[in-house]
Each structure stands twice: as C-alpha cells, then as structure tokens.
C-alpha positions, 0 to 999 in steps of 0.5 A: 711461323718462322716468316715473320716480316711484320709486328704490329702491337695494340696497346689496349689489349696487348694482343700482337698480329703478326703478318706472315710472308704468304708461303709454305714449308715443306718437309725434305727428305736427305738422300744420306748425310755426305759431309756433315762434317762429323765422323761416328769415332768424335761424338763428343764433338755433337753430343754433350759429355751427358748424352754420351755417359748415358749412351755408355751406361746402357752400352749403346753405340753411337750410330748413323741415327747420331750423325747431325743432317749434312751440312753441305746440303743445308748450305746449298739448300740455303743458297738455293732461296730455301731458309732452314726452319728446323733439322732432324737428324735421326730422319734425316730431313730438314724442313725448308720455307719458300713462297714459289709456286714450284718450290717442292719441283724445285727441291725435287731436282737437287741431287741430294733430295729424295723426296718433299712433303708439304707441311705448312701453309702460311695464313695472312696473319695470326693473333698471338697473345704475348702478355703476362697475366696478373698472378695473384699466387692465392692458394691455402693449405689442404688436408694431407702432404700432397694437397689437392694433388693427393689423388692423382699421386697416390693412384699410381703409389708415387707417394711410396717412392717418395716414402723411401726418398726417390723424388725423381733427385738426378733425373732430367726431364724434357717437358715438349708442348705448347706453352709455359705462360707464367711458369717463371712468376707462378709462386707454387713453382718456384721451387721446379729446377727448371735448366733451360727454355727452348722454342722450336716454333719461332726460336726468338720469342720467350716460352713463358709468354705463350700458352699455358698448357705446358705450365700446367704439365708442368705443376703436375710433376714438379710442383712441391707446396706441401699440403698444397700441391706437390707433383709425382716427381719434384725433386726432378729438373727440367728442360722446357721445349715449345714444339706446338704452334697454337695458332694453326694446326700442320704436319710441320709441329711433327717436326719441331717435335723431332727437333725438340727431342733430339735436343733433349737428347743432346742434353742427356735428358732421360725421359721426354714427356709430351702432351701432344697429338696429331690426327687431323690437320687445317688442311684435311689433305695432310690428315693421318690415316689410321692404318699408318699409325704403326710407329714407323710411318710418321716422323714423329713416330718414328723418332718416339720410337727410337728414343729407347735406343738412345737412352730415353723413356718417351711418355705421349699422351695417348689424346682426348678423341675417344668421344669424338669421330676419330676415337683413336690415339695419334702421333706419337703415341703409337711409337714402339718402346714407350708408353701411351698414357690415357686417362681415368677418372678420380674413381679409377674408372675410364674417361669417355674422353680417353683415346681408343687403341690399339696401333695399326699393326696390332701393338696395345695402345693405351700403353697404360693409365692415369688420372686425367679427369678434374686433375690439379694443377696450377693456373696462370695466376698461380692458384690452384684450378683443375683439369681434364685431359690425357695431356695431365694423364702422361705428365702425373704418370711422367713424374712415377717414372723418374722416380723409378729412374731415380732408383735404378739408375741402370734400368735400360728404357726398355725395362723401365717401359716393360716394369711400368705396363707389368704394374698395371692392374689389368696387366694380365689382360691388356685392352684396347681401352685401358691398356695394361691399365693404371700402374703401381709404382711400387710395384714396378719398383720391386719387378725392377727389384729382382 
C-alpha cells in the first residue's frame, strides 16, 4: 500500500484508483538492536515524559522491549533497495518492500537478519474512495440521559460510575482500526476530545476519508448528546490510529497494528481499543492456524500481550466468525493480560455471531461480554443508526474500563483485567462462549475498592 506511483481521480464519483508498484513486503526479523543509537539509562530520549510517568506509577522498568529497532540496520536495509513501511520495536522487526523476485534470499544473507516472512502482495491497482459524504447531522431527543445508547451503557453499569463523576476524565485511549470517515463533521462528536490522528497504512492520507468503522467505535465511547447518545466513557480523550488496509486483507495490518500500538504507548496512552482480527487472509497460504493462537505466536499477539507490562489495558474484539467455518476469535484476541470481548444481544442473551474460544493453550476466551447486536452508534451523515458486531462489543465495554481507570488511577493493567472478568456474571463458571460473562462496572469498582 505504501508503493504508490500512480493517482488517477474521476470527477464523477470521486472514487480514486491507485497503481501499485507490483511488489511484495515482507516482514524482517532483527537479529538484536546493535546501535539503535539509544541506551536503557536516557529513556526520555524515546519515550515521552507521559509514557514514562505511567511506567513510574506502576514501578515498571524500562527494558530491551523499549529500546527502538536499530537504526544502522534500517540505514543498511534502506541502502540495500529495501524502503521501511513500518518498525516494531518490542519485536524487533521492520517490514521492507521489494519488487525482486529474490528479495526475502536477498534479505536472508544480511547479517543482522534472522529470519523473513512474506506479508504483502501487492495488486495491480486498488479502488480507494477518498470523498466526504454529505452530513445532514439529523438526530431528536429519546427517552432518558443516554438516548439510544441507554441499553448498551447501562448493561455493564457504566451510567453507575457516571453517577459518581468518573466519565473516563484523564484517561487517554488509542482507538486502532480501519476508518474515521466524518468523524471531524459528524455534530454528535464534536464535543469527543479528540488529541490526534495517525494512518499507519499509507502515512500521508487524512484518516477521516477512509472508512467509517473506526467513527463508529468511536461514538460508542466518546459521544455525549444527552437524551440523544451518550458513549460509556465521554469524558475520555482520544488518539486515532488507522492500522487496517480496507482494500486487501494480509499478515502485513498485524504490523501496522504492532506500529500503531507502540505509538500509543509512546503517547502515554492508558488503554488500546481495537476492533480488529486476523484469521484468514487473501492468500490462503499465510492464514493462521488455530493451534498458534496462544498470545505469543503471531506479532500481534504478542505485543497484545505485552501491553500490560508497559502500562496499558489492551481491549480486542473477540470477531464475528462464530456462525461461520471458522468459529473462533483471532489475533489478537488470544493475547494474555487483556480482555477479548464478545458480543450479547440487547436481552443478555449470546449473538450466534460472537466468536468461540478458548485460546490454543487453554486460556478462557471470550474474556468477557458486551452488547453487540443493534448497537447505536453514529453514521456518516451523522444520524444515529445501529449495528451488530463484537467490533461495538470491545469499544461499549472500552469506555466502562477508563471509567474505572479514572477511579483508581493506581490500578496496574493486570488488576483492572482481573477486577473487570471477577465482575462478570458467569465469573464463578467462565466458558467458552461467554467467557466470565458481561461485567458490572460497579462491581468491578468496589473489587478494586478493598
């Protein structure tokens, strides 16, 4: 995605097609972080003064995870005819493009490299729509403080925190997913404190002309139009981070997720939301088997799972495979330390939808549930429509956690993870479908209160 050479525009629908170099990327594995040109005893020098006061508040140490990828290998990568699409420190790999047929022999014979996988093809061209729909911004008042979003707050006793002022005031949430279309003109969020924008897919276009997936996530947490919709967490502030490439489906979004959440946690962000999976792929070779989904195969995964070791609660959407072949959650959801959320219905009852656990090596997936069937949410023209999906599930459930963030400011990743699931209410027999079942904030609030 990021090889493109050619734009061309039709005035008529305002639908872009854009050539790509034939080519491929591949993912590179580091052989150790030799002169990065930073050292563990200056970490201010690349991590920001917030990132580091949250590793300081839970008493976490920087470590080799925090050290960024070396950048004499880069340089010489780079000098090599490899241009860099994307880094990942905490796995050490950067993701190289190349249109040589012996491109991954190529890399392998670097020093430096231990290993290559293939994570992209590039097609001819794709059709990327880059337009702004018209926003009528048309909504009327409903029957209580949260509007239609009433149901999907008050099943988790969000509106109980709310009650004793914790909105999510001071927490920071980085929202990684495919899309903000409209999320700057949509009335309804105009009040979100939004802090910034990145696109890890093609770094130089504006993430609120792509997709609209990632503006609805958005409403369900940080939209406040009382009587209207208000979210579970609109008193939060939010980074906006397009890691998923809507044209094509390849191992290579598992690393712009990687990228996107370790810019978060160069931020200081406190928690990660993503409403994203990976199982199978374009090319069925590179699909992910099932017995490898144990938080610590796939690099997604991994970096999920080490999220609560710098700081961070890490939500995934636990997918929407559960009617189909497949059945089971993906990456990231099987990561260790953090919470795969399925989706109930507005009756409490499991959506036939709602991927199936457990993780490969045994761990209860679902971690636990949420609303996800005939959610509301805000659309691109800015009224209010509804939607089903684990993808709404994770964000609904998101804005209950920096709640309790917001009260207990302290609470390592860990405990708040541990507080959430103890709250659930099929927490004393957890399943493979429900998990530890659809958590009381409140509850959590007074585990966390002893």
């Amino acid at each position: 995605m990021c090889l493109a050479t050619t734009l061309i525009a039709t005035a008529q629908d305002h639908t872009t097609y854009q050539r790509l170099t034939p080519s491929k990327s591949y993912r590179v594995y580091l052989h150790d972080k030799e002169g990065n040109g930073y050292s563990l005893s200056r970490p201010e020098k690349f991590l920001s003064p917030k990132a580091l006061a949250r590793r300081a508040k839970f008493g976490i140490a920087v470590d080799e995870y925090d050290l960024p990828v070396s950048k004499k290998y880069l340089k010489q990568l780079t000098k090599a005819g490899f241009p860099i699409h994307c880094v990942s420190k905490w796995n050490n790999t950067a993701v190289v493009t190349s249109s040589l047929e012996d491109a991954a022999e190529r890399l392998l014979a670097m020093p430096f490299v231990d290993s290559v996988v293939h994570v992209y093809t590039a097609p001819d061209s794709i059709k990327v729509i880059l337009h702004r729909d018209n926003v009528t911004n048309r909504f009327s008042n409903a029957s209580g403080y949260y509007g239609e979003a009433s149901t999907q707050v008050e099943m988790i006793a969000a509106d109980r925190l709310h009650d004793r002022g914790f909105t999510g005031q001071g927490v920071t949430i980085a929202v990684i997913d495919g899309g903000f279309h409209n999320a700057d003109r949509i009335k309804g969020l105009s009040g979100v404190n939004i802090l910034g924008t990145r696109n890890f897919v093609n770094p130089g276009r504006d993430v609120y002309l792509e997709g609209s997936h990632g503006m609805m996530v958005l409403s369900c947490i940080g939209s406040n139009n009382p009587r209207v919709h208000v979210g579970t967490a609109p008193g939060a502030s939010f980074y906006l981070l397009l890691s998923e490439d809507g044209a094509s489906e390849f191992p290579i979004e598992e690393d712009n997720w990687c990228a996107a959440v370790e810019y978060a946690d160069s931020l200081g962000c406190d928690i990660v939301t993503s409403s994203l999976g990976y199982t199978e792929f374009d090319d069925k070779s590179m699909s992910h088997p099932y017995w490898q989904l144990d938080g610590k195969t796939f690099v997604n995964s991994r970096s999920a799972s080490l999220c609560a070791s710098r700081g961070i609660v890490c939500l995934n959407s636990a997918g929407n495979s559960g009617d189909e072949r497949w059945k089971l959650i993906g990456a990231p959801a099987d990561g260790q330390n953090m919470l795969a959320v399925g989706a109930v219905d507005p009756r409490r009852r499991n959506t036939l939808f709602s991927s199936l656990g457990n993780s490969a090596d045994g761990r209860i997936k679902p971690d636990v549930m949420a609303m996800g069937q005939r959610c509301a949410v805000f659309d691109t023209d800015g009224e209010i429509t509804y939607v089903n999906g684990t993808s709404f599930s994770c964000p609904i459930l998101c804005g209950g956690v920096a709640c309790l963030m917001q009260a207990f400011p302290n609470a390592k990743p860990e405990e708040i993870v541990r507080a959430v699931c103890l709250s659930g209410d099929r927490a004393e027999h957890p399943d493979n479908v429900f998990g530890h079942g659809i958590p009381n904030m409140w509850r959590a609030y007074q585990i966390l209160s002893k």
